[in-house]
N, C-alpha and C positions, 0 to 999 in steps of 0.2 A: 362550536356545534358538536365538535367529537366529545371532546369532554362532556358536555351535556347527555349524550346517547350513553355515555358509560357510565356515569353518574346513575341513570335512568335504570341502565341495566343491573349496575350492584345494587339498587334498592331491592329492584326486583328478588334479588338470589340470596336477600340478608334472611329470609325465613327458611331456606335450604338447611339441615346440619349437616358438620364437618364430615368429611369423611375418617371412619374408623381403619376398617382394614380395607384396603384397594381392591384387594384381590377378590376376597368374598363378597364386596360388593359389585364388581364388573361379572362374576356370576349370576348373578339377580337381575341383569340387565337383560331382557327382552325385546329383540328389536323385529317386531310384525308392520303390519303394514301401517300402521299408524305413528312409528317409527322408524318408517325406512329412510324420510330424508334426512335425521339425525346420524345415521350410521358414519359416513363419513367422519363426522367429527369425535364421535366416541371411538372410532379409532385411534386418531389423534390424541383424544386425551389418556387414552389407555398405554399409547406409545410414552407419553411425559411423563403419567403418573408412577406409572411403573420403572421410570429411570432406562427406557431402553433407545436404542440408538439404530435407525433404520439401513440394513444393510440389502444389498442389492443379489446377495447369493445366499440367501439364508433367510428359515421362516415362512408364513405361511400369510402371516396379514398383507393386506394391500391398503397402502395409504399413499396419500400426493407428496414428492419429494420435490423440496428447493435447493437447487443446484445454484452456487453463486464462483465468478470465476476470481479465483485466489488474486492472480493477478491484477487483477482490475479493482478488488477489495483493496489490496496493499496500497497501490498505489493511490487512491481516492483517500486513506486513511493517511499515509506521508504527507501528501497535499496540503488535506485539511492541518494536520500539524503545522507546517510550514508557516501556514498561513496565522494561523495561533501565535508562535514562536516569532516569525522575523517579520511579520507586514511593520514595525516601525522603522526598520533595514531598508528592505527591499518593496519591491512590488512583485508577488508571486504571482508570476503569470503559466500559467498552467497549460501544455499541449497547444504553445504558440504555433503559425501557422505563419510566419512572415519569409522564410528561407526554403526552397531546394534544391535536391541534390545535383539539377543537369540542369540547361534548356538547352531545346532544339528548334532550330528556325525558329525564334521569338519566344518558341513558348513553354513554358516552366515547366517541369515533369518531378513527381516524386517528391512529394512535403516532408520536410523535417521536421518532426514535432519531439522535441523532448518533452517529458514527464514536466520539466520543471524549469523555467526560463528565472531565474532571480537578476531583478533589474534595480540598482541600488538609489535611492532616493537622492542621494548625496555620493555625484561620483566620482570626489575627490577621497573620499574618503572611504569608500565599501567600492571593491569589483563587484563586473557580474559573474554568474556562477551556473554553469549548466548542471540538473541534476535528472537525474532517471535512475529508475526502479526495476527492480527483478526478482518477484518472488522466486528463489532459486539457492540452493543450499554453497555456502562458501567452505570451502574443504580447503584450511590452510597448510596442509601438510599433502596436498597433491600438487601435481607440475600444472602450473598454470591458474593454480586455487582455484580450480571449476567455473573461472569464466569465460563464456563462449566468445569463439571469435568473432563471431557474426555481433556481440556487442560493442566489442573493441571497435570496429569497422564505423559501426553505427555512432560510437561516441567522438570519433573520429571527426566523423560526419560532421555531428553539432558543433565540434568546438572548432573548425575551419571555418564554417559558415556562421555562425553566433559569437560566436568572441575571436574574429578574425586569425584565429594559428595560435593564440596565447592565453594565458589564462590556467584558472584551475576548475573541473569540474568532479560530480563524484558519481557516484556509482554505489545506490543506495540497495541493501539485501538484507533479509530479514536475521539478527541476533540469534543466537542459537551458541547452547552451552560449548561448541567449539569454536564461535567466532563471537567473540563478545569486542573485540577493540579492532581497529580499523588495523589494516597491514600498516607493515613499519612502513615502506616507502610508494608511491605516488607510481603508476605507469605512465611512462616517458614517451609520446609520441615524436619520432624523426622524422622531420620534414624539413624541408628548404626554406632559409629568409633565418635561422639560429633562434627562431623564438621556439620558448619553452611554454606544452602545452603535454599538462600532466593530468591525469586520470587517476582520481582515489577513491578506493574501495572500503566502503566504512559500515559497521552494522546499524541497525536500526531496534531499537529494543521497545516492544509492542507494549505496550501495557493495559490499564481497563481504562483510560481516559486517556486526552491529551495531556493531563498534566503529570500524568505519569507513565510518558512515554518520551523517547527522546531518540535521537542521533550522536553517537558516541562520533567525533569529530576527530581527526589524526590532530597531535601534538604540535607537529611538524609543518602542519599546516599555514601557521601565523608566522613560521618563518621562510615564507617563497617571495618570492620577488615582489610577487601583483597580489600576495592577499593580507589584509591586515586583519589576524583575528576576527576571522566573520563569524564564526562561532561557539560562543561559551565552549570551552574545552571541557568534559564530562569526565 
C-alpha cells in the first residue's frame, strides 16, 4: 500500500521541473494563507536542500528536530549484525530477562539483562558468550582506557549469573581512528572457585550495511581455555 501512495505521488510531481538555483527559487516562494500549512515542510526542505545541518544555538528558522538516543541506535544496530553474522552459531538472544542480581524473602529484585546473551546451537562445540555495548569513546593510552567501573561491576554481574564465574565475554565500543583492534589482553575477574572469567574489550567498525561492518575479534581469543575460535578473526 505504501509503495502504491508513492508511486501515486511521483506520477503526480513527474510534470514539476528540476530545480535550477535553490536559492533564487526559495525566494519566489510565498507562503500567505493559502500556503500556510505547507510552511512547515518548506522548511524542511529548504534545511536539505541547502546542505544545512540544524543546530540548537544558532539561526533563526524553526523547524521539528529528531533526536535519536546514540546508545540505543548502536546497540539495536550490533544486535541486528549479530544476528546476520552468527544465528548459524548461536541463538542471539537479545536483553534476556532469566537472571537477577539479589532476592529477598523469595523474591527476585534487579534483572540482568545483557545487550547480548549468545547461546551455541552446538554446545560441544561453541560456548556461550555474554556481550554488551557502550556507545563511549575507548582511549588506549589512558589509565583504565576509559572504561567505567560501574560497567566492569555490571559485567561482572552477567558472567556470574549467565555463565556461572567462567567463560569469555566482550565489551563491545564503537571503532574509531584510535581504537581500531581490540586491547592485547582480556580483563581478569578474581573471584573464588580459580575459574577464569575474562572481559574483552574489542571495537566495532560501523559501516553503511551489515555486510560491511564487522567486529574486529582479539587474536588471542581462540586460544583461552572455554572458547574455540567463535569468531572469524578480522
Amino acid at each position: 500500500m505504501l509503495l502504491q501512495e508513492l508511486g501515486r505521488l511521483q506520477s503526480l510531481f513527474e510534470p514539476i521541473p528540476a530545480i535550477s538555483d535553490i536559492d533564487v527559487d526559495f525566494t519566489q516562494v510565498r507562503v500567505d494563507r493559502h500556503m500556510r500549512h505547507y510552511e512547515n515542510a518548506l522548511d524542511w526542505a529548504k534545511l536539505i536542500l541547502q546542505g544545512n545541518s540544524p543546530h540548537c544555538m544558532r539561526g533563526h528558522a524553526e523547524a521539528v528536530s529528531l533526536l535519536f538516543p546514540m546508545e540505543a541506535v548502536f546497540e539495536s544496530f550490533v544486535s541486528a549484525w549479530m544476528r546476520h553474522s552468527y544465528s548459524d552459531r548461536w541463538q542471539v538472544k537479545a536483553q534476556s530477562r532469566q537472571y537477577t542480581l539479589i532476592s529477598y524473602n523469595s523474591m527476585n529484585l534487579f534483572q540482568l539483562r545483557p545487550d547480548i546473551w549468545l547461546i551455541p546451537h552446538d554446545k560441544k562445540a561453541f560456548p556461550q558468550i555474554i556481550c554488551d555495548m557502550k556507545w563511549e569513546i575507548i582511549e588506549t593510552d589512558a589509565a583504565g582506557f576509559n572504561v567505567a567501573q560501574r560497567d566492569l561491576y555490571q559485567m561482572l554481574a552477567y558472567g556470574v549469573n549467565y555463565l556461572q564465574g567462567q567463560g569469555d565475554m566482550l565489551l563491545i565500543y564503537p571503532a574509531h581512528d584510535g581504537f581500531m583492534v581490540p586491547l592485547r589482553s582480556p580483563f581478569e575477574f578474581k573471584h573464588n572457585g580459580g575459574k577464569a572469567l575474562r572481559l574483552w574489550i574489542v571495537p566495532f567498525v560501523i559501516g553503511d550495511s551489515l555486510q560491511r561492518s564487522k567486529v574486529v575479534a582479539p587474536v588471542d581469543i581462540s586460544s583461552t581455555a572455554s572458547l574455540s575460535a567463535p569468531f572469524p578473526i578480522q
